[in-house]
C-alpha positions in Angstrom: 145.8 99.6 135.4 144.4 102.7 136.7 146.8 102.7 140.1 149.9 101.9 137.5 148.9 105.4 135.4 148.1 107.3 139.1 151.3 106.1 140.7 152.9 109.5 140.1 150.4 111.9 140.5 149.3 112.4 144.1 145.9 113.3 144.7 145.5 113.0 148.9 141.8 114.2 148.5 143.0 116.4 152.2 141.5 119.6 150.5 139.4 121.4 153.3 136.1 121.8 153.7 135.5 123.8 156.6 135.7 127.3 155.3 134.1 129.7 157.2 132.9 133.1 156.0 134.9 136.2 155.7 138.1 133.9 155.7 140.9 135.2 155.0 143.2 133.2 152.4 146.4 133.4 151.2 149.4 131.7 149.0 150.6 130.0 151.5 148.1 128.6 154.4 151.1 130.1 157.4 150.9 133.5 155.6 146.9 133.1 157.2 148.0 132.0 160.4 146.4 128.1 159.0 148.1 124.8 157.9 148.9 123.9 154.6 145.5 122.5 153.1 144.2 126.6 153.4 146.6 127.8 151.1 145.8 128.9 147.8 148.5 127.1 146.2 147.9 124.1 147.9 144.1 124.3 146.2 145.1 125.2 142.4 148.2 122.4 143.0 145.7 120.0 143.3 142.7 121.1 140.7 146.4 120.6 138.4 146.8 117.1 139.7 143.4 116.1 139.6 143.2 117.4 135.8 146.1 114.9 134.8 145.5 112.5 136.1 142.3 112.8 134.3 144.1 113.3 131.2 146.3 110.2 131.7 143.0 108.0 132.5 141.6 109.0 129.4 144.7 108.3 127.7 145.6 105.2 128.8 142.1 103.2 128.4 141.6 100.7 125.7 139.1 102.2 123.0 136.4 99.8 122.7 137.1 98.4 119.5 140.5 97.9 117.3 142.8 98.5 120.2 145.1 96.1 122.1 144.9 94.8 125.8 148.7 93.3 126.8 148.4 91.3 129.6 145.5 89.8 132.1 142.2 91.5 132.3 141.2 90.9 136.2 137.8 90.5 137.3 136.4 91.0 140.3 136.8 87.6 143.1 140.5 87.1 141.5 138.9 86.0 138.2 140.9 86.2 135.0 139.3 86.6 131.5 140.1 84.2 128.5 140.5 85.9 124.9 139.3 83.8 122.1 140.5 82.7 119.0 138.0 83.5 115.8 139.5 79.8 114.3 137.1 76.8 113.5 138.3 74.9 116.4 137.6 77.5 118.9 134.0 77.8 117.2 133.2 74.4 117.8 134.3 74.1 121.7 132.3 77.5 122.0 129.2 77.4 123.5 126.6 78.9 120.6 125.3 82.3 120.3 122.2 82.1 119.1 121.9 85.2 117.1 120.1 86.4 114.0 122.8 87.1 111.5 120.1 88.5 109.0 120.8 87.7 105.6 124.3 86.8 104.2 126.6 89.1 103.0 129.9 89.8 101.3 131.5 90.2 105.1 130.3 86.9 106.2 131.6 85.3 103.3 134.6 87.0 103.4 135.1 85.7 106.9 134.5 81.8 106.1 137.0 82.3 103.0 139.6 83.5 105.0 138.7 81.1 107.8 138.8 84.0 110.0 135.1 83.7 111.8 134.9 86.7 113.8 131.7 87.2 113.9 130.0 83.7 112.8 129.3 81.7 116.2 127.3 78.0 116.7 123.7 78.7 117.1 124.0 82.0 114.8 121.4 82.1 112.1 120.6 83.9 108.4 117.0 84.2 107.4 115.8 84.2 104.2 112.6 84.3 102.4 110.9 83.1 106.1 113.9 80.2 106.3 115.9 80.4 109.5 119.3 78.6 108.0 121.3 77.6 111.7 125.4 77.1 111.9 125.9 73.6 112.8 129.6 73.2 112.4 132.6 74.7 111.5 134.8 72.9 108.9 132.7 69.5 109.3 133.9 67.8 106.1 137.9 69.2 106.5 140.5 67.3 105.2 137.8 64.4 104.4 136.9 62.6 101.1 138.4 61.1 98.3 139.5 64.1 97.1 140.2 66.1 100.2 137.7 68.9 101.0 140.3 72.0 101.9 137.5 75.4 101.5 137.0 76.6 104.9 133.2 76.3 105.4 130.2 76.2 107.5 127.6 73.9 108.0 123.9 75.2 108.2 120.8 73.2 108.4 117.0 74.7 108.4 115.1 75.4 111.9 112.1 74.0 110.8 111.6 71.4 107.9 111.7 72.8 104.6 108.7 70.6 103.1 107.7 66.8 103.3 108.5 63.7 100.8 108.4 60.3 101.0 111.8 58.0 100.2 110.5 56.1 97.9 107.0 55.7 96.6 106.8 52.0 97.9 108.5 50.3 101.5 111.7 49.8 100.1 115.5 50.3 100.9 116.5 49.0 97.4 119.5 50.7 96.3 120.0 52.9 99.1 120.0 56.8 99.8 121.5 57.0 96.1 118.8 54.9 94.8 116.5 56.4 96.1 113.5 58.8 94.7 114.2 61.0 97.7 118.1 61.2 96.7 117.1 61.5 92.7 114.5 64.3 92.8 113.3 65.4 96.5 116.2 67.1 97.3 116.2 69.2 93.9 113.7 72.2 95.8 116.2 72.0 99.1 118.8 72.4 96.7 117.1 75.7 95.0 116.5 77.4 98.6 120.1 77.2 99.3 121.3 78.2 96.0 118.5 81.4 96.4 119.5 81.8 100.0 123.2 81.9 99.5 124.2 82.3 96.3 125.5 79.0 93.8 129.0 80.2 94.2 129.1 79.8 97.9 127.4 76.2 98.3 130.3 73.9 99.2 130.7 70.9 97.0 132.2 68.3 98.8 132.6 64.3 98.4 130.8 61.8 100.3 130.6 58.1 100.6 127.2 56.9 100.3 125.1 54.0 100.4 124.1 52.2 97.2 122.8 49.1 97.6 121.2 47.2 100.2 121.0 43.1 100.6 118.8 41.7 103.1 117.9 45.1 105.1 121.5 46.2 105.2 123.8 48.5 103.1 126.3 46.4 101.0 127.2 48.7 98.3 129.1 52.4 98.9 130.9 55.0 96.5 132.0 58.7 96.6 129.9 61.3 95.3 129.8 64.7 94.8 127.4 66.8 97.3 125.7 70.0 98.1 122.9 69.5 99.9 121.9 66.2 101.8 120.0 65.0 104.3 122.0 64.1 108.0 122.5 60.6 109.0 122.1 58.9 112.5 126.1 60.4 113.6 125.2 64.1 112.4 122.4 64.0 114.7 122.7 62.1 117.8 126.4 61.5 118.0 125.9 57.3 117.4 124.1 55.4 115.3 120.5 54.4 116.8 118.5 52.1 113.9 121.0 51.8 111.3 122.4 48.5 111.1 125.9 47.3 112.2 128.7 44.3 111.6 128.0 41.3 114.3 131.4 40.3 114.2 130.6 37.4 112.5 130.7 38.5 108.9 132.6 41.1 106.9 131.4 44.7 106.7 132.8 45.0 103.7 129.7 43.2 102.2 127.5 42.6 104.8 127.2 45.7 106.5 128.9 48.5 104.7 128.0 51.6 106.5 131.1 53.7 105.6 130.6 56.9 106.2 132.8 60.3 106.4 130.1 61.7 109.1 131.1 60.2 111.7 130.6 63.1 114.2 128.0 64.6 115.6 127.3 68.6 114.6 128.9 71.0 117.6 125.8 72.4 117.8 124.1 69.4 119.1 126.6 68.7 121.7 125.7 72.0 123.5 122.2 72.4 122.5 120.7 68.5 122.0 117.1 70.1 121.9 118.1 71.6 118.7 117.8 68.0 117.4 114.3 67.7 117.4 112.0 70.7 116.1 108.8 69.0 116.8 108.3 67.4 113.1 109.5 64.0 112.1 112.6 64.7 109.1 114.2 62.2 107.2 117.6 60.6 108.0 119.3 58.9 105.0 120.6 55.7 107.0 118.9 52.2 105.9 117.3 50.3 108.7 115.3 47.6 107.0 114.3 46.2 103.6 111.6 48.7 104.5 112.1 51.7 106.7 115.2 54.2 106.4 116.2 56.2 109.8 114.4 59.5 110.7 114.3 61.9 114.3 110.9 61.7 116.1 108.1 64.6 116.3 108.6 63.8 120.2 112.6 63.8 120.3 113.1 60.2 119.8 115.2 58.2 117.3 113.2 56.5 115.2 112.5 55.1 111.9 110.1 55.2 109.3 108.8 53.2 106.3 110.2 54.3 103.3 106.7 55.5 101.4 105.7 57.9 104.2 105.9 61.5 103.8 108.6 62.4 106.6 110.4 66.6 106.5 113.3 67.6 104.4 116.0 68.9 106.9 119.1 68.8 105.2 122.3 69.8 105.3 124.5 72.1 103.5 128.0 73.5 103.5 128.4 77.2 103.0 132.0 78.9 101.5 
């Protein structure tokens, strides 16, 4: 850019330097008896030049925010730098950020309403009342549930566990993650913190297909329900599914292993940062294993399971609008 703006203004840098003292200068450096160079005109021609082209630099540089670049921005070895969209889709295929985003405001909701994330990256984090709440996801439930989900969102999850609770008070998968104590009343208190941390107005609610009822250690019953906050399954968090159960080919899923599900992905986050899964606790997944034991993620960063009276962390997730 610099050698486009400079194209017209010579500056030969051929001023001389070996002036000697009692010199006698003129105009012209033949009026002297020297060359050109020793000429006054020469001198001031070239202070003129060098001021321009100053002027013209200045002029023609980008300002560092608001302004436009038009065509390739050239780093050094031949390289060539890549703009970005701020879109959902370019979020997601980012690598994360990692940044405290303090506490929410009317800009960052702005930005996810108008599904314009400029400054909302995976890995990015508000903190409130001692609760780091992480993006996950970008638009994770789009386009999905019996009645489509169409708010431009963002999915955050806690850092740490938000507190312990058992399933159920006994070893039993009856009924499900719907029928479920946990379901019922241990997610009411994850449910408050995200309301206090982000405002009722700006929790997504979304439909999902959950399990429940269970027959022999394995979901058999699904319908669509609305949700805020829940807890991940097996997909959310490692990518697959680990303990939950699965059709042998023998029978119909339909009935004998119904693990329908619109969370079928893992989070973007995870993909780039898998050590993100685990946070050194054991939390609660919501997929059935057993007739006893529903899915959780390991203190030690294994899958892993757990019976369905032990006291396991709350890490749930939630979508932000």
């Amino acid at each position: 850019m610099a050698d486009d703006i400079l194209k017209n203004i010579p500056l030969p840098a051929d001023l001389p330097e070996n002036w000697t003292s009692g010199q006698i200068i003129a105009p012209t450096g033949a009026e002297a008896g020297l060359d050109e160079q020793h000429g006054y005109n020469y001198l001031m021609m070239q202070v003129n030049n060098a001021q321009r082209a100053a002027k013209a630099l200045n002029e023609g540089k980008l300002s560092l925010s608001g302004d436009t670049m038009t065509g390739p921005l050239i780093l050094p070895d031949g390289l060539t730098a890549l703009g970005y969209a701020n879109n959902a889709g370019n979020r997601n295929a980012m690598p994360p950020r990692d940044r405290s985003l303090g506490t929410p405001t009317t800009e960052h909701f702005e930005m996810i309403a108008n599904d314009k994330y400029n400054e909302l990256f995976l890995g990015d984090y508000w903190t409130v009342e001692g609760v780091d709440w992480v993006i996950g996801d970008f638009k994770f439930w789009h386009n999905t549930g019996d009645t489509a989900c169409t708010k431009p969102h963002v999915v955050v999850f806690p850092r740490n566990n938000l507190y312990t609770y058992n399933f159920n008070p006994t070893n039993t998968t009856e009924g499900g993650y719907v029928g479920s104590d946990l379901y019922k009343n241990g997610l009411t208190q994850a449910k408050q913190m995200a309301t206090a941390a982000f405002g009722s107005a700006h929790i997504l609610n979304h439909r999902e297909h959950l399990v429940n009822s269970v027959t022999n250690g394995k979901p058999t019953g699904t319908d669509w329900y609305d949700s805020t906050v829940e807890l991940m399954n097996e997909n959310m968090a490692y990518g697959s599914r680990q303990f939950s159960p699965m059709p042998d080919g023998a029978t119909d899923p339909w009935n004998t292993c119904r693990n329908h599900t619109i969370d079928k992905s893992q989070l973007s986050l995870f993909r780039y940062e898998p050590w993100m899964i685990c946070n050194r606790s054991w939390y609660w997944l919501r997929d059935v294993v057993s007739t006893t034991s529903f899915a959780n993620a390991g203190i030690d960063g294994d899958a892993d399971r757990a019976y369905a009276s032990s006291s396991n962390g709350i890490r749930p997730v939630v979508g932000i609008c």
